[in-house]
BALOBA-1460 file (C-alpha; in Angstrom, 3 decimals):
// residues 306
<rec num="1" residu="x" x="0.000" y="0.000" z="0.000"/>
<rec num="2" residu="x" x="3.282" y="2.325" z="0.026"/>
<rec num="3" residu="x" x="2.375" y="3.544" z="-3.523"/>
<rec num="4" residu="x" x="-0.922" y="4.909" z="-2.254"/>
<rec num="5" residu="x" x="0.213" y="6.914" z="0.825"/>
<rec num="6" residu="x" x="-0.083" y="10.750" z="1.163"/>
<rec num="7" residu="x" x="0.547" y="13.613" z="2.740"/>
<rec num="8" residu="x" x="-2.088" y="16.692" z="2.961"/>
<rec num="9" residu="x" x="0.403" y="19.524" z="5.234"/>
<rec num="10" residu="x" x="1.547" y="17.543" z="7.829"/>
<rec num="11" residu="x" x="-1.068" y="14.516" z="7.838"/>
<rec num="12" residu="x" x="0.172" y="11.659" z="6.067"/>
<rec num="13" residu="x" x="-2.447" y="8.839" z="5.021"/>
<rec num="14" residu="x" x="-1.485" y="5.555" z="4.185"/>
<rec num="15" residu="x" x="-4.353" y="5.841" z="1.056"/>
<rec num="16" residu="x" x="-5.670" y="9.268" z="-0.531"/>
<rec num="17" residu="x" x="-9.438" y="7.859" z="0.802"/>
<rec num="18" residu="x" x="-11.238" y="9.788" z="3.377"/>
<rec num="19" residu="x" x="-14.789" y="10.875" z="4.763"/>
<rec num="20" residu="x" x="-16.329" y="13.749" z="3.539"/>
<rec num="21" residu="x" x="-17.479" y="15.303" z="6.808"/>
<rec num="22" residu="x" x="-21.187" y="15.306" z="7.769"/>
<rec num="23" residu="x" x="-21.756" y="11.977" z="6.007"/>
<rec num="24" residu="x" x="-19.621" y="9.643" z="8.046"/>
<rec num="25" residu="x" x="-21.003" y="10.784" z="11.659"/>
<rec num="26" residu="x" x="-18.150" y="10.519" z="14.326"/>
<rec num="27" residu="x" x="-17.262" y="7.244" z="12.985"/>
<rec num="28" residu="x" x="-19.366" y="4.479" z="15.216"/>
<rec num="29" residu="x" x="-21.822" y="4.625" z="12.863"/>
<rec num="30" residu="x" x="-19.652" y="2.797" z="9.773"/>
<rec num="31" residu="x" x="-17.667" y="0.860" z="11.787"/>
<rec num="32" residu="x" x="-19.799" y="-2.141" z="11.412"/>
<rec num="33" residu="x" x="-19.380" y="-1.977" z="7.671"/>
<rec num="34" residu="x" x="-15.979" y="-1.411" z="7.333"/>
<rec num="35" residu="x" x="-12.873" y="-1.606" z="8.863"/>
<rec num="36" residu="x" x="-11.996" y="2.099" z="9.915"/>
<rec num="37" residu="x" x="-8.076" y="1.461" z="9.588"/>
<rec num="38" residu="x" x="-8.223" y="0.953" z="6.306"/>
<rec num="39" residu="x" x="-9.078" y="4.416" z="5.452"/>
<rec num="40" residu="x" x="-6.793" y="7.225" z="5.462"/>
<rec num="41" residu="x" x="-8.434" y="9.412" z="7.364"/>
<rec num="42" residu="x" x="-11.284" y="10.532" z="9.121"/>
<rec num="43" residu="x" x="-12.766" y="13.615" z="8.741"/>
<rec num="44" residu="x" x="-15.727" y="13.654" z="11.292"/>
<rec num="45" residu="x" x="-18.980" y="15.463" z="11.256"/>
<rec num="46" residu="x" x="-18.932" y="19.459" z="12.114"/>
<rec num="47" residu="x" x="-17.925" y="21.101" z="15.327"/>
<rec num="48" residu="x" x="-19.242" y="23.972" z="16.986"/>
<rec num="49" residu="x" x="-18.193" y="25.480" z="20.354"/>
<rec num="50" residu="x" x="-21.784" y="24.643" z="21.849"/>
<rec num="51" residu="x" x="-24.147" y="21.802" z="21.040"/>
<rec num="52" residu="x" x="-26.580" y="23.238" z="18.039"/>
<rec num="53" residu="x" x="-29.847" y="21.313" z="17.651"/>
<rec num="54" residu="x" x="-29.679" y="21.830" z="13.705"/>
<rec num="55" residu="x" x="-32.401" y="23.060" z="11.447"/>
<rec num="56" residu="x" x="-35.977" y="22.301" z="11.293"/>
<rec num="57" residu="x" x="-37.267" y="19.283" z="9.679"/>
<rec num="58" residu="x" x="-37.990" y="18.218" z="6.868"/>
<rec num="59" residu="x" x="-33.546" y="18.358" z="5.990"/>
<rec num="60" residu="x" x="-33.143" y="16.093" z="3.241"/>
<rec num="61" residu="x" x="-34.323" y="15.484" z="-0.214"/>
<rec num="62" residu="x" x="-33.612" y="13.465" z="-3.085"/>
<rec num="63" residu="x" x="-32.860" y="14.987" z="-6.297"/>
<rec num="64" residu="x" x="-32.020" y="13.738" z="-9.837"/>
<rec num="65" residu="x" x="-28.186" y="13.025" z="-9.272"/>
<rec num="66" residu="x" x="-28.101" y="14.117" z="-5.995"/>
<rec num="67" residu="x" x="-29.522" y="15.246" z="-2.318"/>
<rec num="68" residu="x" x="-30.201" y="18.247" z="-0.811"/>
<rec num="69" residu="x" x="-29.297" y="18.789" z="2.684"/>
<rec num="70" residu="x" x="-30.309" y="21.224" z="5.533"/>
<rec num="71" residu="x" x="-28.795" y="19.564" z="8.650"/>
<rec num="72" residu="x" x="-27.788" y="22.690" z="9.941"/>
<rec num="73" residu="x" x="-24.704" y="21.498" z="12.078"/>
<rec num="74" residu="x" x="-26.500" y="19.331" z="14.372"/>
<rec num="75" residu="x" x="-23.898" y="18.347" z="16.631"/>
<rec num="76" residu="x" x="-23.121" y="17.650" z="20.291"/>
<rec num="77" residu="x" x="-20.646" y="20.515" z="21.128"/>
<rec num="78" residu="x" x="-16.811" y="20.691" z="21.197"/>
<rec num="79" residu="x" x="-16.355" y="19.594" z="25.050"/>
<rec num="80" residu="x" x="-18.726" y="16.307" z="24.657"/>
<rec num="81" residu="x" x="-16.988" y="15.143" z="21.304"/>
<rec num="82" residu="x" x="-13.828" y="15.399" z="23.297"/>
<rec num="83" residu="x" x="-14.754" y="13.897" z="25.968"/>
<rec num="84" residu="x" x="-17.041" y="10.851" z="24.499"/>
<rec num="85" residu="x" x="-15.871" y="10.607" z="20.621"/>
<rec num="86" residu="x" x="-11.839" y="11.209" z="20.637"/>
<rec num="87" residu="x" x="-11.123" y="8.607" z="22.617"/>
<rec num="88" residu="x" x="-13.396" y="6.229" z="20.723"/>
<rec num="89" residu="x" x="-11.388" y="7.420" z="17.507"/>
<rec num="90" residu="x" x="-7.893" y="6.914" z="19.104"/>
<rec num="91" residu="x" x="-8.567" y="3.417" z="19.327"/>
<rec num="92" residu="x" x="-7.472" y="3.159" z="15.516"/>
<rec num="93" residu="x" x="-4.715" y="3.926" z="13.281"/>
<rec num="94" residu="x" x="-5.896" y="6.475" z="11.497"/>
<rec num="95" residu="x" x="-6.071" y="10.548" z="11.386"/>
<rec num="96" residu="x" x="-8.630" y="11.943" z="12.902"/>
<rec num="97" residu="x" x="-9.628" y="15.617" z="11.111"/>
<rec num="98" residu="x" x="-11.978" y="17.349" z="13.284"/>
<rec num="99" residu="x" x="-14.188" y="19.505" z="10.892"/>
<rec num="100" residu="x" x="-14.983" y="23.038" z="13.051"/>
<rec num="101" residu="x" x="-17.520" y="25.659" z="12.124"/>
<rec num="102" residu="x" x="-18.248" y="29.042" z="14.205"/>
<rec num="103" residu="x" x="-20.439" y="32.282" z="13.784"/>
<rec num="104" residu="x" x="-18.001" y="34.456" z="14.232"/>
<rec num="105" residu="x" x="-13.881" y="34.823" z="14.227"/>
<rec num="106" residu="x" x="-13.747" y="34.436" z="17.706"/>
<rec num="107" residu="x" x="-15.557" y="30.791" z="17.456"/>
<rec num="108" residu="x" x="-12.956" y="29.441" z="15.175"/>
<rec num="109" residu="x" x="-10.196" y="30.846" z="17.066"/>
<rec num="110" residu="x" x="-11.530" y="29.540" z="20.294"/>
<rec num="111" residu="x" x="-12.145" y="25.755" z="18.836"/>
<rec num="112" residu="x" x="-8.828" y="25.647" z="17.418"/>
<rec num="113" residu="x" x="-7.455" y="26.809" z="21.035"/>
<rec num="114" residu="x" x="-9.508" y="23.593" z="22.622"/>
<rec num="115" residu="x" x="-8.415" y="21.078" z="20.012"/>
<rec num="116" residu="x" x="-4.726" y="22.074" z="19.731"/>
<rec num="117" residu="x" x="-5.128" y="20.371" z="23.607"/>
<rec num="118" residu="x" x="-6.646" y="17.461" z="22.487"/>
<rec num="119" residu="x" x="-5.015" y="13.981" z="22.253"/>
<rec num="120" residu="x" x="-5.392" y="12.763" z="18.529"/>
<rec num="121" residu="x" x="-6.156" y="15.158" z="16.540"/>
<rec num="122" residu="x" x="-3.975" y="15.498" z="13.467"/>
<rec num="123" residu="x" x="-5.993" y="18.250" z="11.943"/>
<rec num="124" residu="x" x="-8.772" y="20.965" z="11.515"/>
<rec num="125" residu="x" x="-10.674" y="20.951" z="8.347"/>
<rec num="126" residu="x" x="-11.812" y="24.823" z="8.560"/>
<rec num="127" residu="x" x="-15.744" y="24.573" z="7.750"/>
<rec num="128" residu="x" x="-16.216" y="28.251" z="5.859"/>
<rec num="129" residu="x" x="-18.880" y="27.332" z="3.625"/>
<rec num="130" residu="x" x="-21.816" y="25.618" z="5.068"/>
<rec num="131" residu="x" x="-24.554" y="26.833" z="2.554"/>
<rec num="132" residu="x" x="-27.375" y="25.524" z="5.289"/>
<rec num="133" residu="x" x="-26.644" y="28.090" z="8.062"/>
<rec num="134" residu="x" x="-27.969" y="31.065" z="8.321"/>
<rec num="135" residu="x" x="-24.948" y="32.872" z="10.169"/>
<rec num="136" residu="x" x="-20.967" y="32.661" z="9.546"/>
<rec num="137" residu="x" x="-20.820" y="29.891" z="7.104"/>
<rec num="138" residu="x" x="-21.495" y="31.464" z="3.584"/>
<rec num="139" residu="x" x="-20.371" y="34.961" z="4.732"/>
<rec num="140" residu="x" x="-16.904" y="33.798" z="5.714"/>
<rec num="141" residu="x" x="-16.492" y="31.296" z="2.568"/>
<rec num="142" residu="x" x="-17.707" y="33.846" z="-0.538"/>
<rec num="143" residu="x" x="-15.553" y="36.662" z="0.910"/>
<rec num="144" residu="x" x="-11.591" y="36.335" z="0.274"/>
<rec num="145" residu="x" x="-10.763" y="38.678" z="3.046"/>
<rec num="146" residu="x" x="-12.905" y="37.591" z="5.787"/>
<rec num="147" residu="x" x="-11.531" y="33.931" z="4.865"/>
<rec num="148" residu="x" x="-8.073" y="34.513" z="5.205"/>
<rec num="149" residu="x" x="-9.326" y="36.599" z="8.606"/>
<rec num="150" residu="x" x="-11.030" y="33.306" z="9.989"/>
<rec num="151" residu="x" x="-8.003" y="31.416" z="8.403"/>
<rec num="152" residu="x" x="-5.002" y="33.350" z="10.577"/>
<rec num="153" residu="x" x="-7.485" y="33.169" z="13.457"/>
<rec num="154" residu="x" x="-7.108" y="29.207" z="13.518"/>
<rec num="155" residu="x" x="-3.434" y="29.107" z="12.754"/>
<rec num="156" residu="x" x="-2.518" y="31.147" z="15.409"/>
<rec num="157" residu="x" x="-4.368" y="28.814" z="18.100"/>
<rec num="158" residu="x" x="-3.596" y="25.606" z="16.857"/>
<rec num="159" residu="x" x="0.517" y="23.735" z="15.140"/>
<rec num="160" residu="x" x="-2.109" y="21.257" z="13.954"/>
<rec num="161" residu="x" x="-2.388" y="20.936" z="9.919"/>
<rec num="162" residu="x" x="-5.388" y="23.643" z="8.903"/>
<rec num="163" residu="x" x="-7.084" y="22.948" z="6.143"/>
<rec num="164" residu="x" x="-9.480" y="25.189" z="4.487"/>
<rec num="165" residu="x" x="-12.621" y="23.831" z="3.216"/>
<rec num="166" residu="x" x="-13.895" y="26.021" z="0.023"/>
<rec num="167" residu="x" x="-17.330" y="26.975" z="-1.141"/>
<rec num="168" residu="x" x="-18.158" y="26.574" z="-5.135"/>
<rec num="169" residu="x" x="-21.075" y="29.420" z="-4.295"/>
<rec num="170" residu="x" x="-18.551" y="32.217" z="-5.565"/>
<rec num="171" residu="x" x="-17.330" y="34.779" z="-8.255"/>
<rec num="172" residu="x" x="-13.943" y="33.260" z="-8.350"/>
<rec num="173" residu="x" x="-12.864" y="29.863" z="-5.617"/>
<rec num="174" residu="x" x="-9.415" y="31.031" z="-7.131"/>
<rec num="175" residu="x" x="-9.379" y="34.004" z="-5.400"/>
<rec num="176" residu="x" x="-10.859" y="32.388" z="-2.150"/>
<rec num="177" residu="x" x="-8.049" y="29.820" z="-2.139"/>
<rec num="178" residu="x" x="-5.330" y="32.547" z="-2.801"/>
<rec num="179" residu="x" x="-6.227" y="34.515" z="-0.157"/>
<rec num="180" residu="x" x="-6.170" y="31.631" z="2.751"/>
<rec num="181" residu="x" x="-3.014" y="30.267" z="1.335"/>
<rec num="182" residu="x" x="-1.634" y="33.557" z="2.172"/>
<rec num="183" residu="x" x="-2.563" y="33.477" z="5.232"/>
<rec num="184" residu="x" x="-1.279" y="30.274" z="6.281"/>
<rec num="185" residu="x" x="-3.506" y="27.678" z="5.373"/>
<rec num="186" residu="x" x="-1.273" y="23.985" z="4.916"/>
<rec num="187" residu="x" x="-3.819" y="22.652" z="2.271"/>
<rec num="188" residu="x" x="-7.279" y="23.117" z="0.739"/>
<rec num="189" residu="x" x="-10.576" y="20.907" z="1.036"/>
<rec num="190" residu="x" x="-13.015" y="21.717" z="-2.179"/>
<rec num="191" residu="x" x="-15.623" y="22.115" z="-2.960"/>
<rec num="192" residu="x" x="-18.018" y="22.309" z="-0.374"/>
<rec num="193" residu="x" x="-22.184" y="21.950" z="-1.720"/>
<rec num="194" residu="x" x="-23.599" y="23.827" z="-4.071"/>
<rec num="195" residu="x" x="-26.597" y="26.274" z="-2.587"/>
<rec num="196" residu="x" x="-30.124" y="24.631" z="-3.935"/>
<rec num="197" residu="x" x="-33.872" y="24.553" z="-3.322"/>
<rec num="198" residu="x" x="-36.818" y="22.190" z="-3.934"/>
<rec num="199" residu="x" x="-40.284" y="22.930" z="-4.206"/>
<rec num="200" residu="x" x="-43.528" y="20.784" z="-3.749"/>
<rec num="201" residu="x" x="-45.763" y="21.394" z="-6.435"/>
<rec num="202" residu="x" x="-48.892" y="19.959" z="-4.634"/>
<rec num="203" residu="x" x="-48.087" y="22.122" z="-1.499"/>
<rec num="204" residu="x" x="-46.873" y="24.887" z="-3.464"/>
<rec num="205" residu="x" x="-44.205" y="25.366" z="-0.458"/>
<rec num="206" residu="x" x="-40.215" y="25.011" z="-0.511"/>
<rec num="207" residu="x" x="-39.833" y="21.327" z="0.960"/>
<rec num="208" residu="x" x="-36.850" y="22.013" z="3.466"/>
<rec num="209" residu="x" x="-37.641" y="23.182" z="6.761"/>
<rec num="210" residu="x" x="-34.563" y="25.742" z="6.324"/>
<rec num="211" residu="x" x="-35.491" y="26.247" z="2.349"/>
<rec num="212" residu="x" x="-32.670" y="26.129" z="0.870"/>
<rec num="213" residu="x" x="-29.918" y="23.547" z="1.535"/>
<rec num="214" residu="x" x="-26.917" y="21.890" z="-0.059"/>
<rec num="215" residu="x" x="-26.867" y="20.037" z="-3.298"/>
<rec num="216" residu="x" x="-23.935" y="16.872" z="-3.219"/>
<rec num="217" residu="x" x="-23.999" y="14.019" z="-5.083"/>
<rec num="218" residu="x" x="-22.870" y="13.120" z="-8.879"/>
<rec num="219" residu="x" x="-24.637" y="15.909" z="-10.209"/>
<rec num="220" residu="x" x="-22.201" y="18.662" z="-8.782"/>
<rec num="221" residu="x" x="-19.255" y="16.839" z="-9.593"/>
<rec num="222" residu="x" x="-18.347" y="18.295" z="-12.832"/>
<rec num="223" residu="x" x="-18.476" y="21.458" z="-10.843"/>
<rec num="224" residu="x" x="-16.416" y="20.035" z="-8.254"/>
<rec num="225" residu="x" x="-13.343" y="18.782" z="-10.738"/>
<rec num="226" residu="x" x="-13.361" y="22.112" z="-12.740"/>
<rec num="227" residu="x" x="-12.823" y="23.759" z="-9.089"/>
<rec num="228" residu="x" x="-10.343" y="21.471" z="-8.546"/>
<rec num="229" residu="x" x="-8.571" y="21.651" z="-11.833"/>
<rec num="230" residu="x" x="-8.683" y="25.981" z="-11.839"/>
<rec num="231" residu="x" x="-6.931" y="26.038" z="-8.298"/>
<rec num="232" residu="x" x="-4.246" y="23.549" z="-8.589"/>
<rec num="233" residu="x" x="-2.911" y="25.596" z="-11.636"/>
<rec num="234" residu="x" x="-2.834" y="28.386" z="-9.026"/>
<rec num="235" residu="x" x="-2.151" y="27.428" z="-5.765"/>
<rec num="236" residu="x" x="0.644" y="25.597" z="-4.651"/>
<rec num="237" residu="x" x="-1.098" y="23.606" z="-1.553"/>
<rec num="238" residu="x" x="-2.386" y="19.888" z="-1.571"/>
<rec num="239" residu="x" x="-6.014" y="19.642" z="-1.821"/>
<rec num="240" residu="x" x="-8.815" y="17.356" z="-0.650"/>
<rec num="241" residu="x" x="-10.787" y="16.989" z="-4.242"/>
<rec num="242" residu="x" x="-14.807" y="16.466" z="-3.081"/>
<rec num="243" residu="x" x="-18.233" y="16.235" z="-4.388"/>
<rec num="244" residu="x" x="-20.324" y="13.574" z="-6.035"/>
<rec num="245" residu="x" x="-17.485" y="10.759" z="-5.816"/>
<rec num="246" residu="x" x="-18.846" y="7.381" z="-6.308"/>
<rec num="247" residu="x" x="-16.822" y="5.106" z="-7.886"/>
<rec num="248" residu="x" x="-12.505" y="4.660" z="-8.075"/>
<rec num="249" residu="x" x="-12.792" y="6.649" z="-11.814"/>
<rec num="250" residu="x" x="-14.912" y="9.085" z="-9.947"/>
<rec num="251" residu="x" x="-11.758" y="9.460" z="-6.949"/>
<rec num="252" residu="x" x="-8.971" y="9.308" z="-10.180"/>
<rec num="253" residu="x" x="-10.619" y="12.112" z="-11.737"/>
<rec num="254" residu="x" x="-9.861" y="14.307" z="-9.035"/>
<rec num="255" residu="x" x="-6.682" y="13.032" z="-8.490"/>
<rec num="256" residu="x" x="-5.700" y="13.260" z="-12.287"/>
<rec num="257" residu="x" x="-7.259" y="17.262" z="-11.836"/>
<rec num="258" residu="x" x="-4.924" y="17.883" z="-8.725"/>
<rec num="259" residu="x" x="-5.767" y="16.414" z="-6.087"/>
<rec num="260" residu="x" x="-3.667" y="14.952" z="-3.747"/>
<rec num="261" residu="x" x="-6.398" y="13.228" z="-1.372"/>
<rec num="262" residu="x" x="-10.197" y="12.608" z="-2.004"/>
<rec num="263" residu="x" x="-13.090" y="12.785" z="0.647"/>
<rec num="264" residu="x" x="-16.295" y="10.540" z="-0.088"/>
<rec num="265" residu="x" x="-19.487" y="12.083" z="0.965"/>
<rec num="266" residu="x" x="-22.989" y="11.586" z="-0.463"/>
<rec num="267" residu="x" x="-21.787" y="7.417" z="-1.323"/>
<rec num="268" residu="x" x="-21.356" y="6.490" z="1.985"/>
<rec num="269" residu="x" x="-25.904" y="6.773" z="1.870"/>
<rec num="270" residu="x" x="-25.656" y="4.437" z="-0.722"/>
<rec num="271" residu="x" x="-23.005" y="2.084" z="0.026"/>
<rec num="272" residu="x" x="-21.635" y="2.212" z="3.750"/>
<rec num="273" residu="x" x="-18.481" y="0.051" z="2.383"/>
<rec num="274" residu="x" x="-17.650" y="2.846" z="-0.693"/>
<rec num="275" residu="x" x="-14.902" y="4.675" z="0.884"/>
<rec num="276" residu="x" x="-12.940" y="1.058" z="1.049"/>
<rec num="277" residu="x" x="-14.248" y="-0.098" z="-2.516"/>
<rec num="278" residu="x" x="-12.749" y="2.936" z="-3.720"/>
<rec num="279" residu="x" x="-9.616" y="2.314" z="-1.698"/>
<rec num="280" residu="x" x="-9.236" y="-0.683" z="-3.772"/>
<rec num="281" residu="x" x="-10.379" y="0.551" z="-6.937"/>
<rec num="282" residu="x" x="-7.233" y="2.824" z="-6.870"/>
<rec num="283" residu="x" x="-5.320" y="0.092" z="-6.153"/>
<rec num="284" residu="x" x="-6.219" y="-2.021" z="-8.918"/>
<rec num="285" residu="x" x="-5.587" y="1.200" z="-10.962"/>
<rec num="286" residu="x" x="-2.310" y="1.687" z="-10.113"/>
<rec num="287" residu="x" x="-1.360" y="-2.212" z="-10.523"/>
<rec num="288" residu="x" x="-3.019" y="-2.325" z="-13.992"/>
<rec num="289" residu="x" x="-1.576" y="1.014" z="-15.198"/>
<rec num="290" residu="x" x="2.009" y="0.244" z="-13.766"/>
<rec num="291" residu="x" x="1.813" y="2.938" z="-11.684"/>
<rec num="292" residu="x" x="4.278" y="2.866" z="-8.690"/>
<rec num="293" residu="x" x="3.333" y="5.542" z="-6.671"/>
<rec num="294" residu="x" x="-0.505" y="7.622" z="-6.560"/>
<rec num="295" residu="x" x="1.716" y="10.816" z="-7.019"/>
<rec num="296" residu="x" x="2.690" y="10.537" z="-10.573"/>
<rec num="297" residu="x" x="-0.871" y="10.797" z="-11.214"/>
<rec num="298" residu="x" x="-1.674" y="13.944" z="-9.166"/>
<rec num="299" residu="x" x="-2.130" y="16.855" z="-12.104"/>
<rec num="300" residu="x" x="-1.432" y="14.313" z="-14.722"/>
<rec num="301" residu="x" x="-4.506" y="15.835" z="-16.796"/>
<rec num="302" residu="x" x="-2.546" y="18.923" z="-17.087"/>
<rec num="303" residu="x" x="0.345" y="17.911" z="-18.975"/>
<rec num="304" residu="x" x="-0.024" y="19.021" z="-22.305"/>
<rec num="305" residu="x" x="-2.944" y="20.598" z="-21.746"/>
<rec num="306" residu="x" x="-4.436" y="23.787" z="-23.311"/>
């Protein structure tokens, strides 16, 4: 498995495979499907400073290629996940990326300050584009400035790797990306989902309980790759390619775009064991292709290209 391993700043992963967060709870809840060691990381489900009780029901629907989502950052607070889900986590040999989200600079800082304390946590995957809250969230992620503002707040409380997780809902995620790299982010998770609404013609009413929510799933991956694709030409930081990954061709096109590691999200609904079918999928890829190492293919789509 040497040819597969990684490193995203100063996490390395023995495969480019892990959880998109949100979709892979806190990691209990796959762990009777798979094996959690064989991924390469975990990146668990948002973190706020206090417990939030999310949005209002109903917070999912199915759409043609996709689902939208309106969770709303449901989640049990930073002290309890410290207390009752790191140490649950630490029992495997794996990364643990705590994803943290805030309404203000001040929240981020003051999450990075408690996990920079906290056994086993190799990272902070910097949530600055949920599309399903109403405060922080899309503010911080569609303004360059006030990014790289929440993204020197987190470096200077935590020596953990900080990664920055993008939002597609923007003039230019170029610009976004340039702008936290400068100030001091070690790599880049992207894209985040795309803002989206359903309607129900019978009621004549929006059918989220929040109205608009997050589109993932196959249909936004095009967007996804081209995000991909425009920043790795730009910025020189690894990135976590997301959004709509399904199958190993689905994980290689992001890889062969830029990316250096891949997060499965909106799969793991469908198939609880995707993240390791993929995992072997690349693996077969590389043995087929006589490829020695997953890095000669990271970028390979742009050599030669227009």
């Amino acid at each position: 498995m040497s040819g597969l391993s990684v490193k995203v700043g100063g996490i390395t992963m023995k495969n480019p495979v892990t959880t998109a967060s949100g979709t892979f709870g806190f990691g209990p809840e796959y762990a009777p499907y798979i094996d959690l060691n064989r991924l390469g990381a975990i990146i668990v489900k948002g973190i706020t400073l206090e417990p939030r009780p999310g949005n209002p029901t109903p917070r999912l629907v199915e759409t043609p290629a996709g689902i939208l989502n309106s969770i709303g950052l449901q989640n049990p607070g930073v002290e309890k996940f410290i207390e009752e889900s790191l140490p649950y986590l630490s029992g495997f040999d794996l990364p643990v990326i705590v994803n943290i989200a805030g309404e203000t600079v001040e929240d981020y800082a003051g999450l990075a300050a408690m996990l920079e304390r906290a056994a086993g946590v190799a990272g902070l995957e910097v949530n600055i584009s949920c599309p399903n809250v109403k405060k922080g969230g899309m503010q911080f992620g569609s303004d360059p400035v006030m990014a790289a503002e929440v993204t020197r707040a987190v470096k200077a409380n935590t020596a953990k790797t900080v990664i920055v997780k993008l939002s597609p809902n923007v003039t230019s995620i170029v610009d976004v990306a340039e702008k936290v790299a400068e100030a001091g982010a070690d790599a880049l998770s992207m894209i985040n989902t795309l803002l989206g609404m359903a309607i129900d013609v019978k009621t004549r009413r929006p059918i989220l309980g929040n109205v608009m929510g997050g589109l993932s799933g196959p249909a936004v991956r095009p967007v996804a790759v081209r995000a991909v694709w425009q920043v790795y030409r730009e910025v020189k930081l690894p990135i976590i390619g997301m959004g709509g990954i399904m199958t190993p061709d689905d994980a290689l096109e992001f890889i062969l775009a830029g990316a250096t590691a891949v997060a499965v999200g909106t799969a793991n609904f469908v198939n609880p064991r995707a993240t390791v079918d993929i995992i072997d999928g690349i693996e077969n890829y590389l043995a087929a292709s006589g490829v020695q190492s997953i890095h000669e293919l990271v970028g390979a789509a742009h050599n030669n290209s227009i």
